[in-house]
C-alpha positions in Angstrom: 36.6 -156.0 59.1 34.2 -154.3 57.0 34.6 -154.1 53.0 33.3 -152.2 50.6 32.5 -153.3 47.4 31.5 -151.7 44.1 29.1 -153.2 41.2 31.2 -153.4 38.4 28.6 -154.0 35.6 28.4 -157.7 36.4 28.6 -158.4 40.0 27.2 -156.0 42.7 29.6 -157.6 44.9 32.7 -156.9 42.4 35.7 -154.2 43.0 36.7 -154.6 46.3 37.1 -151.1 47.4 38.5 -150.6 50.8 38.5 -152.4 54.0 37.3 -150.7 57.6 37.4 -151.4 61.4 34.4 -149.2 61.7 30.6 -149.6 60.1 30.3 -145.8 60.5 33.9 -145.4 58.6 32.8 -147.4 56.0 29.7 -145.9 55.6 31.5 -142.2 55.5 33.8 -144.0 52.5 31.2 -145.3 50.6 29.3 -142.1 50.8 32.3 -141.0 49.2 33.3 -143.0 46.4 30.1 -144.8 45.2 27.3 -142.0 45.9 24.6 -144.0 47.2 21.1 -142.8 48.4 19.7 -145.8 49.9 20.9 -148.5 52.7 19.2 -151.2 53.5 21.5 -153.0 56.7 20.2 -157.4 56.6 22.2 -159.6 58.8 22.1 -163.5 58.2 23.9 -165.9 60.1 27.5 -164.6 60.6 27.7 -162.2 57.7 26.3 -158.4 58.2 25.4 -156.9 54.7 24.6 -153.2 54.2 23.2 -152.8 50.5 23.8 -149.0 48.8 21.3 -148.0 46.2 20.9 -144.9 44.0 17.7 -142.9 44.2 15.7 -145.3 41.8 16.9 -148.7 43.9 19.6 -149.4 41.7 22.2 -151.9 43.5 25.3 -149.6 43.0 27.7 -151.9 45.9 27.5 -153.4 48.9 29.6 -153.1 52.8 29.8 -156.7 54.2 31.2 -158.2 57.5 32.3 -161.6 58.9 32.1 -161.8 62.4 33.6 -164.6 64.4 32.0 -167.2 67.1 
């Protein structure tokens, strides 16, 4: 399940957005509602994090997701 998440002022990792089955359909939703112009995809362990930026590297939300096994 993939979430998007938007910076609320205090937390990049604050609203909770929406939830996805697909990266690409939470990509096309995020592109949507937050406006982002950079993506930097890092994967660490389990947990696969896509960061969104604005054109000066601002953090403006994040898509994150959990995989099992």
């Amino acid at each position: 399940m993939w979430k998007i998440y938007k910076y609320n002022g205090h937390y990049i990792q604050g609203d909770l957005l929406s939830k996805h089955s697909s990266e690409d359909a939470a990509l096309k939703q995020a592109a949507k509602k937050i406006g982002f112009t950079f993506v930097e995809k890092v994967k660490r362990g389990k947990e696969t994090i896509i960061w969104l930026d604005d054109e000066f590297h601002n953090p403006l939300g994040l898509i994150t997701k959990k995989s099992r096994g």
